[in-house]
N, C-alpha and C positions, 0 to 999 in steps of 0.2 A: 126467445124467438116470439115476434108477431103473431095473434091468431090468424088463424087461415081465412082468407074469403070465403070457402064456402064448404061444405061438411066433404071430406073427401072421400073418395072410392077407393081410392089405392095410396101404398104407403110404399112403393116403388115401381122401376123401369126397366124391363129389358128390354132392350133396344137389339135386334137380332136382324143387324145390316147385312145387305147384303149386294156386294159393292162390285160397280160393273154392269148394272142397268140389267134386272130379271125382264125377258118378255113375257109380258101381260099373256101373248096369244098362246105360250104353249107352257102357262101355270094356269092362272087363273079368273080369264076370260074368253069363253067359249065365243067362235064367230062363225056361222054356218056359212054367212053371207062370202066375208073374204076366201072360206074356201069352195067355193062354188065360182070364183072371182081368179083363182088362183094361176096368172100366167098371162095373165090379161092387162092391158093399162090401167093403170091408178088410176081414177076420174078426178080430172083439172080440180073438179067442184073444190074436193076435198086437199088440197096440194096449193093451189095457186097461191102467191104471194106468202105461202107459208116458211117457218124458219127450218130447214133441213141441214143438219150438220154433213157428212160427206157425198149426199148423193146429188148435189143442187148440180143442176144443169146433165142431168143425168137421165137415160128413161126412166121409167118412174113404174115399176110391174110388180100387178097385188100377188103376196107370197103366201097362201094360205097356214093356218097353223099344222105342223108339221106330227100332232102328237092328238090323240083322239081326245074325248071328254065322257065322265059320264057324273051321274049324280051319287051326290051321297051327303050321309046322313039323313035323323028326318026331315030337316029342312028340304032336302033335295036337290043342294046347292049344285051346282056346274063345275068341276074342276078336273084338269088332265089328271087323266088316268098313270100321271107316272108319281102321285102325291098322294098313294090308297091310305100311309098313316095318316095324314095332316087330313087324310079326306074321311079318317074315323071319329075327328076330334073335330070337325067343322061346325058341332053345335054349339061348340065353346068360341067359334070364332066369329067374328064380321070382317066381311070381306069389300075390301071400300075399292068398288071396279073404276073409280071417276077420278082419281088424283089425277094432279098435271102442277110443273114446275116449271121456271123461265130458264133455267140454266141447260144447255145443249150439249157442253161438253164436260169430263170427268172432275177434272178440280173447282171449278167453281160449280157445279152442281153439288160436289160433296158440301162442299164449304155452305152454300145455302139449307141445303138438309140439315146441315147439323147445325147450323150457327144463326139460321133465319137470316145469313145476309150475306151477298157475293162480297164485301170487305172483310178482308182481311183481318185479324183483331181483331174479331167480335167474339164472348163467349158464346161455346159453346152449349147444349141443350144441358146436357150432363150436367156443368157449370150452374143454367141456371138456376136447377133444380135444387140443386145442391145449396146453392147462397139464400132460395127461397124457404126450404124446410129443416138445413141444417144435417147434422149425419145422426146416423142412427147406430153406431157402430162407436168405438172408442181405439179398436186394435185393428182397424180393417179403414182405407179411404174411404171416404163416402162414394164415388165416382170410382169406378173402373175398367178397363178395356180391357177384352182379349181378342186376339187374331187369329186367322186360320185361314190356309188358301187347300185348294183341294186341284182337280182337273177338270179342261171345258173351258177355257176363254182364255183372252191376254191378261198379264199379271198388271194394273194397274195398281203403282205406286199411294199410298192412304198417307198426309199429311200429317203431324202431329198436333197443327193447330187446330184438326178438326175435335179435338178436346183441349185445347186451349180456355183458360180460364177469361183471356183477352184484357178488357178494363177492369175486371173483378180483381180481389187479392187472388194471389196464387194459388193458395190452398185449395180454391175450388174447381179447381183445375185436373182431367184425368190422369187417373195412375196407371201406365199400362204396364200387366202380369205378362212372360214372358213364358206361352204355353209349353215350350220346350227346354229343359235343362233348368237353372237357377230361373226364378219368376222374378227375381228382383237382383240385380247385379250384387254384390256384397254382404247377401242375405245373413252367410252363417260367416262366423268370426272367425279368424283366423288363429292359426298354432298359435298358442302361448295368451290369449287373449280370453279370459275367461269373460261371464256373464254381467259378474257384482264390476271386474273394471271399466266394462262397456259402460254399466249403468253412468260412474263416476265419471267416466269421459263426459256424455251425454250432460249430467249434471254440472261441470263445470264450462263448457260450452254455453251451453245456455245460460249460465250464470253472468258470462259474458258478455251474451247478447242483451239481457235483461239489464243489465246497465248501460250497454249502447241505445235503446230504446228510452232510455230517459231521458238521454240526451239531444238525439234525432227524432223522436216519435214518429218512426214511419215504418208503416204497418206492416210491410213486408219482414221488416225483422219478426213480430208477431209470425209471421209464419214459416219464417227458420226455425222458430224458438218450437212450435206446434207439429214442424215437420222432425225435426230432430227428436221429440219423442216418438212421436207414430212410427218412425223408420225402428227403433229401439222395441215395440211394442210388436213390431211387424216380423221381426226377427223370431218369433213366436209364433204369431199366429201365422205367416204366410205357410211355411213349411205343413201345416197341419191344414191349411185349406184346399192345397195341391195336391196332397196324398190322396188321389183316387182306389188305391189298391185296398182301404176299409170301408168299401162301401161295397152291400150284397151285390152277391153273381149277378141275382137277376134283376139288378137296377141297371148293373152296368151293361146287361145283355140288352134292355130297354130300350138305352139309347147308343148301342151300337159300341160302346165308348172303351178304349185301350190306353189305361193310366199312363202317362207319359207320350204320347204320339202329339200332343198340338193340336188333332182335329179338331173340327165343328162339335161331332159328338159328343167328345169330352171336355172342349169349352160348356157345351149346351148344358153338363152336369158341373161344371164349374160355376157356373151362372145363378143353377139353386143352391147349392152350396154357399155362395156368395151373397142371394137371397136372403138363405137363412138365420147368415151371420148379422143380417143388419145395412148390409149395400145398399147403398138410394138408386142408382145409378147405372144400370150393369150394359155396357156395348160391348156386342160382339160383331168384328166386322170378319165377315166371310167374303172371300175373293173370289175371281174368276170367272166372276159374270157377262163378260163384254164379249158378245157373241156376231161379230164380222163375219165370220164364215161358221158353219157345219153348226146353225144353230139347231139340228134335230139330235145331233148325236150329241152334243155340250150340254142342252139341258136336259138329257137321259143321265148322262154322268152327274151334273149338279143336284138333280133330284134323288140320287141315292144319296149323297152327300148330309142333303138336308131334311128332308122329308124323314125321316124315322125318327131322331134327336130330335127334330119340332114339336115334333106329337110327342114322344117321351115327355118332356119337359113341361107341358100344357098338362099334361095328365097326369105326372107326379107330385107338379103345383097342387092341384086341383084334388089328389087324395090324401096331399100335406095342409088342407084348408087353408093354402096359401094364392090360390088362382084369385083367389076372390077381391085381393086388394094387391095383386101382382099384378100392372099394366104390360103386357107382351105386345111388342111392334118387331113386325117383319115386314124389311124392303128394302129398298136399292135408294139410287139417287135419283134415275128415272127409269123411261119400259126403252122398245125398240120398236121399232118402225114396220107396220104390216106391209111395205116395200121390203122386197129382197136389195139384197146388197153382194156382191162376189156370188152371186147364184144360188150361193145356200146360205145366208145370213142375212141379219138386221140391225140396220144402225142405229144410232140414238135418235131416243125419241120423248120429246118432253108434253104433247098433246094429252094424252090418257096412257094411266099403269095403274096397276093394282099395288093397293098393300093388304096388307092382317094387322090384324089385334082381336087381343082376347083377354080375357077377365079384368082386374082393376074396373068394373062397374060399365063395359062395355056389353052391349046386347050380343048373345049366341047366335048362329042359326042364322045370321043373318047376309044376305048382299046387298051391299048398297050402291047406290049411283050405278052410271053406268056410262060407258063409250057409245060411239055410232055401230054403224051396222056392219062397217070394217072396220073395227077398233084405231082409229086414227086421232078422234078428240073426246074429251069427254064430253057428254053430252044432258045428262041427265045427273042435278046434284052434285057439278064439281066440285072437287076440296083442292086447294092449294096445299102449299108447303104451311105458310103461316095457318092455314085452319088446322091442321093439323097438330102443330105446337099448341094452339090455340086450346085446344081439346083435350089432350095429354094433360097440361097445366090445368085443369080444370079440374078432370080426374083428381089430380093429387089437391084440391083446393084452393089452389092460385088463380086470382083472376087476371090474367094475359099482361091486361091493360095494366095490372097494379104493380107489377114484380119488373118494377126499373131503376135504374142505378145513373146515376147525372155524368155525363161523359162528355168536355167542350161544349158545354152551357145548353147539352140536349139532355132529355130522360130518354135514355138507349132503354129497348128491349126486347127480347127474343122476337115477337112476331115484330117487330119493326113497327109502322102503321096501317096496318090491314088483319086480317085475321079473326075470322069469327068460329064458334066452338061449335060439331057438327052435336048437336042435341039429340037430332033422330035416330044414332047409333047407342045412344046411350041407355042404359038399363033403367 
């Protein structure tokens, strides 16, 4: 492997999605104004010739946030009162109030978050990390997803190309663990199929491909030949990395978490777990976000959901002297709209949303940027999508610009052509 551009902070990702578009205004952007505003007409100012996905041509009435705020930690950050864990642990976080994204609707919004580009086939972040630093791991993917939908919004469909390797080889493409039942279809061998014959399968298999490869030289056999160990290697280790039932009461009571159920919580402890083993890579998409109607009572439900495993997991890092070169990102594809929509909800909204991140060499304690005075754009310090990637790859030592692979006579990569690394968050 290449030296790294430049001395890195962290030596992995959790990426802790959360898919379905969180509203900014009743997480974690406090707006006095909009609710002082609340019932009254949007002002043209702020609306006019702007991109609005379902309410265009529609009144247009500010919906105040629906859930209180107060401060916490020493910082004294701002955040609803329904995130008191995440709001224990806020010294370890920065809270970036100023994103904004082009993408308005759910599929190509995912796809840009993840993939840095509304086309199709492109790899994904996971991907790139993965082709730029290599795995860390021998018995475990380097790249892996887990899922989990809970209650509180419409079930929006998660593509698989949004871990797609795309023009990369395969291999560096996401593995998704299946939080319920077997994690990996064919895991354990069947009657009469002992260990040592598996092996000898595997090795004559391969043996196979290994002379197909000298014949074609194309590299994707390399990664039959690569993948057909790992699956044999996985046969081992997966079953021992799902087994939450040996790990103390009161870690699992930490984050909420019940061996076998799928949840968030126990993805959340699957995630250090995965961590620990050596994963570069780790996505957890959490569903249920898309809040159209009854967004006061849905993000009540979603914040118990998430909020206690958030914090667990920041703070288990963090007494495992793992926080410190662990990148943690939480967020959606984009926020929702300080317009009401169906009376009690809000629709997508790609102007200003908040994310988090925390340790991997990210400042504590901190907020940054910021929206208007009714959370409607960002205003102060936006970050794009690409700044974002931009920043993350930095953390881990890659510079943006350098981590490109030749694709139809272009150098494709993650941030595309834009994207600059937000320095002022950084530790």
């Amino acid at each position: 492997m290449e030296p790294l551009h430049f001395p890195p902070k962290a030596k992995r990702v959790i990426f802790l999605y959360q898919a379905g578009g969180p509203s900014h205004l009743e997480t974690f952007d406090p707006k006095p104004k909009l609710a002082e505003m609340h019932g009254k007409p949007m002002p043209e100012t702020f609306t006019k010739g702007q991109q609005i996905a379902q309410l265009q041509g529609r009144p247009l009435v500010c919906y105040g946030p629906q859930h209180t705020f107060k401060k916490f930690g020493q910082a004294g950050i701002d955040m609803c009162d329904l995130f008191p864990h995440m709001g224990s642990v806020v010294d370890d976080m920065c809270i970036i109030r100023s994103m904004w994204t082009e993408q308005i609707n759910h599929d190509p919004a995912h796809t840009l978050m993840n993939t840095g580009s509304i086309i199709a086939g492109r790899p994904s972040m996971g991907s790139w990390v993965l082709y730029g630093l290599g795995a860390d791991t021998e018995n475990l993917p380097g790249f892996v997803l887990l899922m989990s939908q809970g209650k509180g919004g419409q079930m929006q469909p998660i593509a698989a190309r949004q871990w797609s390797a795309g023009m990369l080889p395969s291999r560096f493409q996401g593995v998704k663990l299946n939080s319920i039942g077997d994690p990996v279809l064919y895991i354990r061998n069947p009657n009469g199929v002992a260990t040592g014959l598996q092996k000898q399968s595997v090795e004559a298999i391969n043996a196979i491909h290994r002379l197909e490869y000298q014949t074609l030289r194309d590299p994707e056999i390399q990664t039959r030949i690569a993948q057909y160990e790992m699956a044999f290697r996985m046969q081992t280790s997966v079953p021992e990395l799902m087994d939450l039932s040996k790990e103390p009461a009161k870690v699992l009571e930490s984050y909420g978490a019940n061996p076998g159920d799928g949840a968030y919580a126990s993805n959340c402890l699957l995630a250090r777990r995965l961590a620990e083993r050596g994963v570069r890579f780790i996505q957890l998409y959490h569903r249920d976000w898309d809040h159209h109607g009854g967004v006061k009572a849905n993000v009540a439900l979603k914040s118990q959901e998430v909020d206690k495993p958030t914090a667990a997991l920041i703070r288990d890092l963090k007494e495992r002297d793992m926080l410190k070169d662990t990148l943690i990102v939480w967020g959606g594809e984009f926020g929702r709209t300080p317009m009401s929509q169906g009376g009690d909800g809000r629709d997508h909204h790609i102007k200003g949303f908040s994310y988090l991140l925390a340790g991997g060499g990210v400042k504590g304690g901190l907020a940054y940027g910021s929206t208007d005075e009714l959370g409607y754009a960002a205003a102060e310090n936006p970050v794009s999508v690409h700044d974002l990637h931009a920043t993350m790859l930095y953390l881990l030592g890659i510079d943006h610009k350098r981590l490109t692979v030749k694709y139809q006579g272009l150098d494709v990569r993650l941030t595309g052509i834009s994207g600059d690394v937000v320095k002022d968050i950084l530790a």
